[in-house]
Each structure stands twice: as C-alpha cells, then as structure tokens.
C-alpha positions as CSV (number, residue, x, y, z in Angstrom):
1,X,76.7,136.6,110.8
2,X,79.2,137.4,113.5
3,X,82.5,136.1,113.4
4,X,81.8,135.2,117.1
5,X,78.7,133.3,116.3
6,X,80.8,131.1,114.2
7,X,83.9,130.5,116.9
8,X,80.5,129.7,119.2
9,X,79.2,126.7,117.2
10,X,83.1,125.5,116.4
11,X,84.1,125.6,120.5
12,X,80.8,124.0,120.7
13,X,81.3,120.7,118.1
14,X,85.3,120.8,119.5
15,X,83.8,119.8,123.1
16,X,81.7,117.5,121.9
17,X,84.2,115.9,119.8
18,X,86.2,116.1,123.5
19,X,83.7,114.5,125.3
20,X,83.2,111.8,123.0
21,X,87.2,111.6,123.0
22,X,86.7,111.1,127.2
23,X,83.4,108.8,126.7
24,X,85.5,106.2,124.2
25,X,88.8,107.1,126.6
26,X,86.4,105.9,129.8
27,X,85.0,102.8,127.8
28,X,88.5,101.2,127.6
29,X,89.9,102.6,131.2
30,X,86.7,102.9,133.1
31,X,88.2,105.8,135.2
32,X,85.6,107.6,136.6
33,X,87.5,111.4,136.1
34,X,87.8,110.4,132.3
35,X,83.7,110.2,132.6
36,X,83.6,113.6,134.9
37,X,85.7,115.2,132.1
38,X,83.4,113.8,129.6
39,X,80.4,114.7,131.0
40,X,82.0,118.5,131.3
41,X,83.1,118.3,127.5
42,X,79.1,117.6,126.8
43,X,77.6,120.1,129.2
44,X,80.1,123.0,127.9
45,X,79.3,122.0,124.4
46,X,75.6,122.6,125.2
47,X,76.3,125.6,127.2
48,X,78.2,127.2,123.7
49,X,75.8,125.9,121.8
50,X,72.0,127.4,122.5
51,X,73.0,130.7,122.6
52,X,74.1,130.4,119.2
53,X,70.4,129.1,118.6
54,X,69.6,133.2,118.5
55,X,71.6,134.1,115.7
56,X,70.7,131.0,113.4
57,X,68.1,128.5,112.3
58,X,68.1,125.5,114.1
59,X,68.5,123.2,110.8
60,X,71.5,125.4,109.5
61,X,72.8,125.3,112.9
62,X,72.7,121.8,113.8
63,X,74.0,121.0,110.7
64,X,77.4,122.9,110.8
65,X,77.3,121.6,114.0
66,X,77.5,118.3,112.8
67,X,80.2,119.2,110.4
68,X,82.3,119.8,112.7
69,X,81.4,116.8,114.9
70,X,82.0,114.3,112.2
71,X,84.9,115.6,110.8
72,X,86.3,115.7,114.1
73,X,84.7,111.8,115.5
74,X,86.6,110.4,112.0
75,X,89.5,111.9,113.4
76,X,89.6,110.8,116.9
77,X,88.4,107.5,116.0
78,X,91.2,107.1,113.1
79,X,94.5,108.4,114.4
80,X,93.8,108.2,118.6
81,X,92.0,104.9,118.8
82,X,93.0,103.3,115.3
83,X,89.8,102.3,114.7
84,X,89.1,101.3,110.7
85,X,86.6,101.7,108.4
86,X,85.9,99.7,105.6
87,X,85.8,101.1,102.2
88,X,82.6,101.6,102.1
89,X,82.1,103.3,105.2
90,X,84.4,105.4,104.7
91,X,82.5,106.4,101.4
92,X,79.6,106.6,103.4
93,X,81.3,109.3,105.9
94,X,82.8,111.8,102.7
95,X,79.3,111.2,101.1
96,X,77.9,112.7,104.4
97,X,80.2,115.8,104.5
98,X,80.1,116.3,101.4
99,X,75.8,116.2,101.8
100,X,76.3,118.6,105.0
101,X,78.5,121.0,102.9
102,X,76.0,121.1,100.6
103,X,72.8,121.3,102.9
104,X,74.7,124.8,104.4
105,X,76.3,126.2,101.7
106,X,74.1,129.2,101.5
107,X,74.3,129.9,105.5
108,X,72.4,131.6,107.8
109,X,70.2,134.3,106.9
C-alpha cells in the first residue's frame, strides 16, 4: 500500500475530527462560520476519503478510518472541551481501539 494512501485516510479522519471540533465549537457559540467551517471539515474529509476507497476494502478502510476518528474525538472531547468519562466508559473507548487495532492488524491486501 502506498505511503500516500495512508496520509489520504489520516487527512481524511483529521478533518472529520475538525469538523466535529467546529460542530461541538458551534453547539456552545452558535456562530454560523464555526458551522460553515464544520461543514467544510466534513465535506473535505469525504472528498480525501473515497478515493482512498480504490486502493482498500471498504471494511479495512472504514475501520482505520475510525481509528483515527476515535482516537482523535477522545482527544477533543478530553483536553478542548473537558468533557469526562466515567471509568467505565473510558474502558469501553480502549476496549474499542484496542478491538479496531485488532480487526486491521493484517491491512489491506
């Protein structure tokens, strides 16, 4: 797999993680360029994302993918907004990576 493919799907999950980062951002200021900005975040993350769709199954894909995001949401949501998790959530969200590490530890073909 191309080294490119890979920076793809990470520019990719980083906008969403942006646009989620504008979305909460627009929830508590209700600014409407914070929503514009968020709304780009999401459409460029979508635009980086299908072509990588041609070099990858959709399941491994979507699943790094999702690695990123969630590693990423657990950081906005932790140290920008100070949200908390309980303990158990916050075993819930390592069990999770730790499940998507493992559902794409062989790759791509």
């Amino acid at each position: 797999m191309s080294w490119i493919v890979y920076l793809l799907l990470f520019v990719s999950g980083i906008f969403v993680v942006l646009g989620d980062y504008f979305a909460k951002l627009w929830s508590v200021k209700q600014n409407l360029w914070i929503f514009i900005f968020s709304m780009i975040a999401y459409t460029l993350s979508s635009l980086l994302f299908i072509p990588v769709l041609l070099r990858g199954d959709l399941i491994i894909t979507a699943l790094i993918w999702s690695l990123v995001n969630i590693i990423g949401f657990t950081f906005v949501g932790l140290y920008i907004f100070k949200e908390e998790l309980s303990v158990m959530q916050m075993i819930g969200v390592a069990l999770g990576i730790i499940a998507m590490i493992l559902l794409t530890w062989t790759g791509w073909k």
